[in-house]
C-alpha positions as CSV (number, residue, x, y, z in Angstrom):
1,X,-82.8,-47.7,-11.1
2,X,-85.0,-49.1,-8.3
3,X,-88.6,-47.4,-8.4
4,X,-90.9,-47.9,-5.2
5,X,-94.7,-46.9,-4.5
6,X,-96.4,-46.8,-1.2
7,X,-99.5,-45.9,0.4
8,X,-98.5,-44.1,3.5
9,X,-101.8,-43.4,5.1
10,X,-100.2,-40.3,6.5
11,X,-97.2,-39.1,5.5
12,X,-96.8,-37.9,9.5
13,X,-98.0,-40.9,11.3
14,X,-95.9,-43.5,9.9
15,X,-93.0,-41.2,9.0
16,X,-90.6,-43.1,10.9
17,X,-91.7,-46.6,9.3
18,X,-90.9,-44.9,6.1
19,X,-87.7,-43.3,6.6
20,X,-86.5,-46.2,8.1
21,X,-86.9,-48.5,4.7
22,X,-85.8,-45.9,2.7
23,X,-82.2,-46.1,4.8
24,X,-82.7,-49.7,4.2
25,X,-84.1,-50.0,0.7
26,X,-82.4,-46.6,-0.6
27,X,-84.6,-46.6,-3.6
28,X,-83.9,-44.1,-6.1
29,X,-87.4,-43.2,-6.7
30,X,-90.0,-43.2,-4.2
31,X,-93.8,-42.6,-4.9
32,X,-95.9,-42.1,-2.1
33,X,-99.7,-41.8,-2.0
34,X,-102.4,-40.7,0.8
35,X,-99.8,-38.5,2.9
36,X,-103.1,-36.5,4.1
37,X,-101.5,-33.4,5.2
38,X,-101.4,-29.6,3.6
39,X,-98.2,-28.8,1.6
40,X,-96.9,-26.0,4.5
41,X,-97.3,-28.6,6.9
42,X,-95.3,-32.0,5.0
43,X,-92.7,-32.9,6.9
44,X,-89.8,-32.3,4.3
45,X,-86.4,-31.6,6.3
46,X,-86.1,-35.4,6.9
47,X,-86.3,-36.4,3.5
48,X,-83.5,-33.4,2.8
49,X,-81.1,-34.5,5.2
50,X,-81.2,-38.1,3.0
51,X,-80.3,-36.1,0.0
52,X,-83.7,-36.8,-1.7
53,X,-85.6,-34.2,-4.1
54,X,-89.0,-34.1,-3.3
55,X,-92.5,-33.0,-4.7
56,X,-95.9,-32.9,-3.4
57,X,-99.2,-31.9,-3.3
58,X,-101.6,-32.8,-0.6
59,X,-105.2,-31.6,1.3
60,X,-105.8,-31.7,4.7
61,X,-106.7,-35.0,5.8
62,X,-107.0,-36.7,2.7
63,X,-105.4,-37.7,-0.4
64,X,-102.3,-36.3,-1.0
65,X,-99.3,-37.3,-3.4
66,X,-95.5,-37.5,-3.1
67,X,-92.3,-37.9,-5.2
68,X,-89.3,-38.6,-3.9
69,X,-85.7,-38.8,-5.5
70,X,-82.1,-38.9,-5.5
71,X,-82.0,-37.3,-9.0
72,X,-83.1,-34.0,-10.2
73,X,-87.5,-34.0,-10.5
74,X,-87.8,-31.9,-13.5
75,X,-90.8,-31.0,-15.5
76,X,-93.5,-31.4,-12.4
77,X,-97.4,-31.5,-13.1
78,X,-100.2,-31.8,-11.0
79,X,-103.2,-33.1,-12.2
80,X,-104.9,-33.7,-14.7
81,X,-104.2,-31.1,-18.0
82,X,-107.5,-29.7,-17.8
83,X,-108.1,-29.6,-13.5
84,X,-105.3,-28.9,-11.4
85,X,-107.9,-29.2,-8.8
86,X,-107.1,-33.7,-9.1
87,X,-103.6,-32.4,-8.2
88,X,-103.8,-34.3,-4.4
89,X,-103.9,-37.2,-6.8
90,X,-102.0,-37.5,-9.3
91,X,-98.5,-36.1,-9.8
92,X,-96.3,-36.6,-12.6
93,X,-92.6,-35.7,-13.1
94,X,-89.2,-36.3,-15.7
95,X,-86.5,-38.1,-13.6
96,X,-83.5,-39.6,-15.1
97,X,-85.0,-38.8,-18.1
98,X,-88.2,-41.0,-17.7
99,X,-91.5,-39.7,-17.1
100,X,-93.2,-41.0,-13.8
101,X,-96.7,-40.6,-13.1
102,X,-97.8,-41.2,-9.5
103,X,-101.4,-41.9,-8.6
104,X,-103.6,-42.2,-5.8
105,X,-107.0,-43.4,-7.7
106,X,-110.1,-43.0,-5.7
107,X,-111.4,-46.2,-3.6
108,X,-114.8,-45.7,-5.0
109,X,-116.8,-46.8,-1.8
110,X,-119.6,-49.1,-3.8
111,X,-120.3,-50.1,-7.0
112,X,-123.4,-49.0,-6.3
113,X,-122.4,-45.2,-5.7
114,X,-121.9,-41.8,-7.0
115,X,-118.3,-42.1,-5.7
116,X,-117.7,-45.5,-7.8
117,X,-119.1,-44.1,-10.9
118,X,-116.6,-41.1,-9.8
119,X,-114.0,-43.8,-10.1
120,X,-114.9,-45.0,-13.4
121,X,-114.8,-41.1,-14.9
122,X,-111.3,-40.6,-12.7
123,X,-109.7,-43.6,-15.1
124,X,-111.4,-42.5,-18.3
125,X,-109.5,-38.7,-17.6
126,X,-106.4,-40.7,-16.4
127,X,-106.4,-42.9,-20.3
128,X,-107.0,-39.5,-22.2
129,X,-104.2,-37.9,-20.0
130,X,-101.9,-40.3,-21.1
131,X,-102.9,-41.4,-25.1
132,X,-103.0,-37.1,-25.2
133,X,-99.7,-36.9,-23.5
134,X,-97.6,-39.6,-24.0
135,X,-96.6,-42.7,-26.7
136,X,-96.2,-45.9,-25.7
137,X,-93.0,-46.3,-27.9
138,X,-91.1,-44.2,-25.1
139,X,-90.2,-44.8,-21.6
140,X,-93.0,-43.9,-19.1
141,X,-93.7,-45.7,-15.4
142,X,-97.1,-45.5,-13.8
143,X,-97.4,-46.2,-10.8
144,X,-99.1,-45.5,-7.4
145,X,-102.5,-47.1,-5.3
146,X,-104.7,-48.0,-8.3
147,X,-107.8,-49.6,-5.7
148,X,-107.9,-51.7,-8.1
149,X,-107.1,-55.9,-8.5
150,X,-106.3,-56.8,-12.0
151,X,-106.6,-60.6,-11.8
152,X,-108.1,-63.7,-9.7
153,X,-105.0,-64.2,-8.5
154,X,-104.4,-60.5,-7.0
155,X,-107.0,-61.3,-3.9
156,X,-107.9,-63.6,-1.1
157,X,-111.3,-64.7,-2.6
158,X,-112.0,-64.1,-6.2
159,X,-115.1,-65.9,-6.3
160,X,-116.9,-64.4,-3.1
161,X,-115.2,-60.5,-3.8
162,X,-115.9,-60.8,-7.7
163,X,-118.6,-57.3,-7.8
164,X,-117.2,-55.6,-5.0
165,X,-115.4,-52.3,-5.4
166,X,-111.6,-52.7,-5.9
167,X,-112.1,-56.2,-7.8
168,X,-115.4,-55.0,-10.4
169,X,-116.0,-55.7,-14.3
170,X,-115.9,-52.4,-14.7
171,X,-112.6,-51.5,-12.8
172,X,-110.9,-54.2,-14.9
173,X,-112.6,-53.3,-18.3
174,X,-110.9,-49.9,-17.3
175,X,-107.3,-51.4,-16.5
176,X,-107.6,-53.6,-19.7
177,X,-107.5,-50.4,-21.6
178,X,-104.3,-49.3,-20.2
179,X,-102.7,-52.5,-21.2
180,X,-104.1,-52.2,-24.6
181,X,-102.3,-48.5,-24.7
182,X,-99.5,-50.3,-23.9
183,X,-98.3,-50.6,-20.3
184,X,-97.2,-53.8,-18.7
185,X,-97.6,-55.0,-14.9
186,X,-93.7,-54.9,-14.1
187,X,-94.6,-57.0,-11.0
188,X,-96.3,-59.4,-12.6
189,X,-93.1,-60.3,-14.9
190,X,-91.1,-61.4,-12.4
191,X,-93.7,-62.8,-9.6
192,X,-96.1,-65.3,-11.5
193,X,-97.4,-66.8,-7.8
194,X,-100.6,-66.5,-5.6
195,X,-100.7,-64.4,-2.2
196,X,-98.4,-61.5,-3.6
197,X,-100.5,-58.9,-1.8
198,X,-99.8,-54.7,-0.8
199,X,-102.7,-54.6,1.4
200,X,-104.5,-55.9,4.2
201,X,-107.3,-54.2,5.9
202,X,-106.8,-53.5,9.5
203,X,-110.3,-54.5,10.4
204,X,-109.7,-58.0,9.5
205,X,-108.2,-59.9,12.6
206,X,-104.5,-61.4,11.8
207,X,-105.4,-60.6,7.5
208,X,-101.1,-60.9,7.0
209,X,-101.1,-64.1,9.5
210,X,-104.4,-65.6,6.8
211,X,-103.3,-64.1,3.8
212,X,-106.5,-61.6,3.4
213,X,-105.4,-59.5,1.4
214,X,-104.9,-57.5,-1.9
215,X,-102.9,-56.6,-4.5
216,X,-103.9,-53.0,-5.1
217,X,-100.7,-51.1,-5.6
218,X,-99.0,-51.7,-8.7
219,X,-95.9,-50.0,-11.0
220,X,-96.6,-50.5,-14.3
221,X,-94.8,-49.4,-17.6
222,X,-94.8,-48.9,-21.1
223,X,-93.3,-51.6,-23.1
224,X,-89.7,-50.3,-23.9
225,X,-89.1,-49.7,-19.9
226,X,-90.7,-52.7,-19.2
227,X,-88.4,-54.8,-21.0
228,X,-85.6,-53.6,-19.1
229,X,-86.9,-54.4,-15.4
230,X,-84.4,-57.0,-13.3
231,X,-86.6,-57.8,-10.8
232,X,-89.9,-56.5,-8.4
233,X,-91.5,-57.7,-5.4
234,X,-93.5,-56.4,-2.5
235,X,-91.9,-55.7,0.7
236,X,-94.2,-57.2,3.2
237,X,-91.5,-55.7,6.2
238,X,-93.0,-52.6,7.2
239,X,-96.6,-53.6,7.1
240,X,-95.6,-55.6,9.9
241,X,-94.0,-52.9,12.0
242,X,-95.6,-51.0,15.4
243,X,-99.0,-48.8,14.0
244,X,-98.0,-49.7,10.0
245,X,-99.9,-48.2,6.9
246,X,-102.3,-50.7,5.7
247,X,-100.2,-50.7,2.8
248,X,-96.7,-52.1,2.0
249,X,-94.2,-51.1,-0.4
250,X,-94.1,-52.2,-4.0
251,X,-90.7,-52.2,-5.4
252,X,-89.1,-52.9,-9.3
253,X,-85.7,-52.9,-10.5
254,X,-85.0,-51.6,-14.1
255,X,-81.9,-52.0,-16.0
256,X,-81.0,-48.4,-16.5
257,X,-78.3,-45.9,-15.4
């Protein structure tokens, strides 16, 4: 079962980049953050004539979450249990028997803002979602833009970016917690080395060409999924193509049906 996340940055704009590696890649689950458009307006017939399911709830401009399968997406929630409203965020789903939760967790602007304290609250709801909801005995994949970087090794320049949003004590006191529940950094497993990045920011001239970038988008898993991943890696492909997302797919393998 091959499981890929992306941060589209508009599900419209760079609908052809995305099509196109799904013909390649032909991934049987594909989560999809940031597709900024209102659910009448997602552009869903393509993704139908490649005989993919697909689920979605988005805003206008902003945010915005996607699922897309070859099998059945059964059992759909949006949100949070408690606030629906977090639904252009976070959508979760049963496929192939496995519960996916897809996330698109907010940037958080500055450590010294309302929007990064925002952040902080976002993945205290986001751990009570899932110890309320879910055991970390069973099968469950997480996965989506976590604007986060777990370790030294998942940026450019630890040492001068150490403090700053996306790579924060706090941010990783918060991740640390998720492990302690119990998931695992799939990637991780299979790519120990340096550079492995999912996104470079377009303001920085030639970032792929220098290696500025980030490891921000991540699938992770609970322990008894986890042990059955093959293989993951990042696509660095369509980040490279004509008016790209700043993001690039993330991709793992598990060894299931």
């Amino acid at each position: 079962m091959k499981v890929a996340t992306l941060n589209v940055n508009s599900i419209r704009a760079r609908l052809d980049i995305v099509l196109e590696w799904m013909k390649k890649e032909s991934p049987d689950v594909l989560c999809v953050q940031e597709t900024k458009v209102v659910d009448d307006d997602f552009p869903l017939q393509p993704f139908v004539d490649m005989k993919y399911n697909a689920a979605f709830r988005g805003q206008k401009s902003y945010n915005g979450v996607a699922l897309f399968s070859k099998l059945p997406i059964e059992n759909v929630r949006i949100g949070f249990d408690d606030d629906s409203s977090e639904g252009s965020r976070l959508i979760a789903a049963v496929i192939n028997n496995i519960t996916i939760v897809n996330t698109y967790i907010p940037q958080g602007a500055d450590p010294q803002s309302d929007k990064f304290q925002y952040k902080l609250d976002w993945f205290r709801r986001l751990y009570d979602f899932f110890d309320g909801n879910f055991s970390p005995d069973k099968p469950l994949i997480w996965t989506g833009d976590f604007n986060v970087a777990p370790e030294p090794i998942d940026v450019h320049d630890p040492e001068k970016l150490l403090g700053s949003v996306g790579y924060h004590p706090d941010e990783h006191a918060a991740l640390d917690k998720f492990r302690e529940w119990g998931f695992v950094d799939v990637f991780r497993q299979h790519v120990p080395g340096p550079e492995q990045y999912s996104f470079w920011d377009y303001r920085i001239k030639n970032a792929i060409k220098r290696k500025v970038g980030w490891r921000i988008d991540h699938i992770w898993a609970t322990k008894p999924l986890a042990e059955k991943s093959a293989n993951a890696w990042i696509d660095i492909e369509p980040r490279l193509k004509e008016r790209p997302s700043d993001h690039t797919p993330v991709v793992a393998v598990f060894d299931i049906a």
